[in-house]
C-alpha positions, 0 to 999 in steps of 0.5 A: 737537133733537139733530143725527143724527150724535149720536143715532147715535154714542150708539146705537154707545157703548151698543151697544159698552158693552151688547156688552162686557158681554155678552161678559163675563157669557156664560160664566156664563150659559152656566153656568146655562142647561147646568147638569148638564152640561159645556158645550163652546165651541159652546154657549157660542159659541150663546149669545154670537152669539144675545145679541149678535144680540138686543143689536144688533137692539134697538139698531138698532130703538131707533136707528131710532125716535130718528131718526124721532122726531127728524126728525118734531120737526124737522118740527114746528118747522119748520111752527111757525116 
């Protein structure tokens, strides 16, 4: 059983560490999605904020079945006990 406190903080790290690269691999994506034509700020801002919304709601749903996960073990250890 891990603390509440540590599930979140790791959820943060790899939503940082998943936002970052993201924000790094966006151009070329961009690249890839206008090919043919020359793709302005805008596109690439679309595709940025949609990647990062995609990111951060798989994040916090992953969050959110961890904690339950983890409140449900406790539950269970508590009724063993």
């Amino acid at each position: 059983m891990k603390k509440p406190g540590i599930i979140v903080l790791k959820h943060l790290v790899l939503w940082l560490l998943f936002s970052a690269i993201y924000i790094l691999i966006s151009e070329q994506l961009t690249k890839r999605i206008f090919s043919g034509i020359d793709y302005d700020v805008e596109q690439w801002l679309l595709v940025a904020i949609v990647g990062l919304l995609l990111i951060f709601t798989i994040t916090v749903f992953s969050l959110v079945v961890s904690l339950l996960k983890n409140r449900k073990r406790r539950k269970l250890k508590a009724d063993r006990s």
